[in-house]
C-alpha positions in Angstrom: 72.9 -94.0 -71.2 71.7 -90.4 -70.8 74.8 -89.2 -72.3 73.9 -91.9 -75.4 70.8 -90.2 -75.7 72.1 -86.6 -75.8 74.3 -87.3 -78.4 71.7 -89.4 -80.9 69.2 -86.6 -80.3 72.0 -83.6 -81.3 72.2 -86.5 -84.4 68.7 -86.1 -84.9 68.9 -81.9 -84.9 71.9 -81.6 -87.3 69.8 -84.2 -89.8 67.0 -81.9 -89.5 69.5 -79.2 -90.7 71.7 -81.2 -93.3 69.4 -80.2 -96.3 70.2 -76.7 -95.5 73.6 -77.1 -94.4 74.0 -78.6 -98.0 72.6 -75.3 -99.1 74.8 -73.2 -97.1 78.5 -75.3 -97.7 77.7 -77.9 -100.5 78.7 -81.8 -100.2 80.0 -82.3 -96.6 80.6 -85.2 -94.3 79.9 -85.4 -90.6 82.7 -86.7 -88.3 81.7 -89.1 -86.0 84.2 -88.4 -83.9 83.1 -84.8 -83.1 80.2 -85.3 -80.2 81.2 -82.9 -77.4 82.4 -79.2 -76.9 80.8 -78.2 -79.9 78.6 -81.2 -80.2 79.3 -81.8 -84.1 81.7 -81.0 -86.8 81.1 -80.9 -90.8 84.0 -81.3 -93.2 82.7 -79.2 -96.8 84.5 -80.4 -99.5 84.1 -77.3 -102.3 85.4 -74.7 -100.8 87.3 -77.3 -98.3 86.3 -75.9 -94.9 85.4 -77.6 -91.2 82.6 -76.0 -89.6 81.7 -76.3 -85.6 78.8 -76.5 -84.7 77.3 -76.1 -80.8 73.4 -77.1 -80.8 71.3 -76.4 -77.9 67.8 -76.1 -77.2 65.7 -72.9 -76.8 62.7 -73.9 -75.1 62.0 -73.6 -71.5 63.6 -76.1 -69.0 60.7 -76.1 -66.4 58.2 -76.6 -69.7 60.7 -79.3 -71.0 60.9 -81.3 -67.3 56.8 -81.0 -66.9 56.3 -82.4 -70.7 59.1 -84.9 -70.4 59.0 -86.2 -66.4 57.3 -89.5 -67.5 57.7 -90.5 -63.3 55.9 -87.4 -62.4 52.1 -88.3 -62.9 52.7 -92.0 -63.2 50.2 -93.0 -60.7 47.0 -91.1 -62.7 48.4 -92.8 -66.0 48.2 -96.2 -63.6 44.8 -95.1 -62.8 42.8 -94.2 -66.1 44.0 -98.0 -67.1 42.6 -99.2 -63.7 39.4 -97.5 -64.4 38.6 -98.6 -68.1 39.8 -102.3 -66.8 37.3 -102.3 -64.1 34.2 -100.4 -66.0 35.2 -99.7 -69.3 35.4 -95.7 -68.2 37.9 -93.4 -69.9 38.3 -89.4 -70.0 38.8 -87.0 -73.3 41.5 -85.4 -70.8 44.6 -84.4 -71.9 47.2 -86.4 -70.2 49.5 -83.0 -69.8 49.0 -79.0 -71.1 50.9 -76.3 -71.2 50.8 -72.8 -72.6 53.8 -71.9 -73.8 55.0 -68.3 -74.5 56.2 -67.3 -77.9 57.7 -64.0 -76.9 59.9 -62.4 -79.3 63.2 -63.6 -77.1 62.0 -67.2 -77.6 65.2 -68.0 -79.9 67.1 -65.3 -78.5 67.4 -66.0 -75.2 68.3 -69.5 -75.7 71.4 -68.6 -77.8 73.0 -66.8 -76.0 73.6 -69.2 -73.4 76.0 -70.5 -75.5 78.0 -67.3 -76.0 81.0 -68.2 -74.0 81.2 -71.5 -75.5 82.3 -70.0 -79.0 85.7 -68.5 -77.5 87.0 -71.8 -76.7 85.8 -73.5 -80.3 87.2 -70.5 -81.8 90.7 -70.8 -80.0 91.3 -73.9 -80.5 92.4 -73.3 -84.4 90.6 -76.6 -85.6 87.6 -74.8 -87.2 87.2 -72.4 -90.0 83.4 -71.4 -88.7 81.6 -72.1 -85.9 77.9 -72.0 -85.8 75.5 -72.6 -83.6 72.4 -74.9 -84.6 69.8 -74.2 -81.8 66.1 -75.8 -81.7 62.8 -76.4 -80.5 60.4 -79.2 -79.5 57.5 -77.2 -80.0 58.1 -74.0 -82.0 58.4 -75.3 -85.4 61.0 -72.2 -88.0 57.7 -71.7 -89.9 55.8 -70.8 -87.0 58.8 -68.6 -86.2 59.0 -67.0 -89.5 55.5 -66.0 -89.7 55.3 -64.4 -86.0 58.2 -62.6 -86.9 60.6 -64.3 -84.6 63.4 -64.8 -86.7 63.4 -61.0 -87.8 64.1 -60.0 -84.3 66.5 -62.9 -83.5 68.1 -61.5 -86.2 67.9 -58.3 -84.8 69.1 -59.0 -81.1 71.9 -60.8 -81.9 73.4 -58.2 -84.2 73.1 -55.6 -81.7 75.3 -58.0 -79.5 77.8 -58.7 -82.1 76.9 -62.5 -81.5 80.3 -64.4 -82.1 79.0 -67.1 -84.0 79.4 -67.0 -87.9 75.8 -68.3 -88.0 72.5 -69.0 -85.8 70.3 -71.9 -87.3 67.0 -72.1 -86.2 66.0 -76.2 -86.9 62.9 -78.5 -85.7 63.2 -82.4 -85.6 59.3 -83.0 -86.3 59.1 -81.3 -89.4 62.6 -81.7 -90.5 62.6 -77.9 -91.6 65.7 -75.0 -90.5 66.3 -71.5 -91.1 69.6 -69.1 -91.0 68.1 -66.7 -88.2 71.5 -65.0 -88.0 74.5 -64.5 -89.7 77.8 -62.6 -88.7 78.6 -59.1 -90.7 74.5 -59.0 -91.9 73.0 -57.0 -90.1 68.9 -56.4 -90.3 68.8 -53.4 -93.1 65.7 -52.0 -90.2 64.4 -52.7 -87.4 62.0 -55.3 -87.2 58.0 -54.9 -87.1 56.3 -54.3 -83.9 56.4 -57.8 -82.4 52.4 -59.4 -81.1 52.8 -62.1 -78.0 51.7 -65.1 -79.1 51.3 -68.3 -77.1 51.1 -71.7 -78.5 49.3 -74.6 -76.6 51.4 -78.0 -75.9 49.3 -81.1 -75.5 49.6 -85.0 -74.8 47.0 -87.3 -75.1 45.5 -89.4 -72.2 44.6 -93.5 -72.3 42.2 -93.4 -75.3 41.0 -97.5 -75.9 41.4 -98.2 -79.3 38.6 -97.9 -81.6 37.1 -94.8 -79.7 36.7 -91.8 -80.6 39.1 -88.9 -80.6 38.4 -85.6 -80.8 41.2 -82.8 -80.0 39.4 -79.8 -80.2 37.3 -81.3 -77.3 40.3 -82.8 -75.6 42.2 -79.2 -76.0 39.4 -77.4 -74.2 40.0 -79.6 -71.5 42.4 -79.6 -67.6 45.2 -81.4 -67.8 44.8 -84.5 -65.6 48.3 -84.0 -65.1 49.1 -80.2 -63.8 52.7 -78.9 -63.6 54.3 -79.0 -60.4 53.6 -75.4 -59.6 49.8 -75.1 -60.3 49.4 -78.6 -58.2 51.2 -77.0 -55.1 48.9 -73.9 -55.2 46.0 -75.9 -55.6 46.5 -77.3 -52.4 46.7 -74.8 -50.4 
């Protein structure tokens, strides 16, 4: 089953990528058969050419587990429904919150997890590229491009020489990707002076239908559900 899921959501990345892709090598046409070691394949038509492609996530694994754990926290969720049963009483609370770091790495660092990966597609004589389609949950390739995170992707992978013929940059929500590297073009200069940014991830508490939602108020609210970390401090 998890293994089901891995391979429908790597399904759902590459669609978010396919109008670009389309772009990049014209008419192509995904082979089903391609769902592991790299995780999809693409057959272009005009020129012909089969293109690899490895996709992996960039975000954070600890933010990931706290925002995905739907066990961890399951007795507060049990509890607001317990409390608007009983009296009718509900919190503006977010359910979980996180501040996430959008460091200029963010893309970076994620990609090249996958560097040894590409000497074994590239071996193996079946592909004529091999690209590497990574993504995020929560950092959208807009949001990216304006904090100036794909220029410096860009920028950290050429100074490594990153083996892939291409680093795609793709979210699921908004069905939007970007080319944040490609091999033999490097940056013409150095990037501009890169400004931290943070971006806050939020999910909504029990709100009974008909009532009132407000996130701005819900934002400037704790979490009713902390990460892991923060809860163990707290209690000591």
């Amino acid at each position: 089953m998890g293994n089901e899921k891995k391979i429908a959501d790597e399904r759902d990345v590459l669609e978010a990528a396919s109008s670009l892709l389309r772009d990049l090598y014209g008419h192509f046409v995904i082979d089903p058969k391609q769902i592991d070691r790299p995780d999809a394949a693409i057959d272009a038509s005009e020129p012909k050419k089969r293109i690899g492609i490895e996709i992996t996530s960039v975000d954070d694994q600890k933010d990931k587990a706290y925002l995905n754990d739907e066990k961890f926290g399951k007795d507060i969720t049990r509890q607001q429904v317990e409390n608007f049963l009983r009296d009718g009483s509900y919190t503006i609370a977010p359910r979980k919150k996180i501040d996430i770091d959008v460091h200029a790495k963010y893309i970076y660092k994620g990609a090249v997890k996958k560097l040894d990966d590409h000497k074994v597609y590239a071996n193996s004589g079946t592909f004529d590229e091999v690209i590497l389609l990574c993504y995020s949950d929560y950092i959208t390739p807009e949001l990216s491009a304006k904090l100036g995170i794909i220029e410096w992707t860009n920028f950290f992978l050429s100074a490594d020489d990153f083996p892939y013929d291409k680093v795609i940059y793709a979210n699921v929500e908004d069905q939007k990707a970007a080319v944040v590297y490609e091999r033999g073009e490097p940056p013409k200069q150095k990037p501009l002076r890169y400004e931290s940014a943070t971006t806050t991830v939020i999910q909504g508490s029990f709100t009974p239908m008909g009532a009132e939602f407000n996130m701005n108020n819900t934002a400037n609210q704790a979490p009713l559900i902390r990460p892991k970390q923060f809860r163990k401090k707290g209690k000591k």
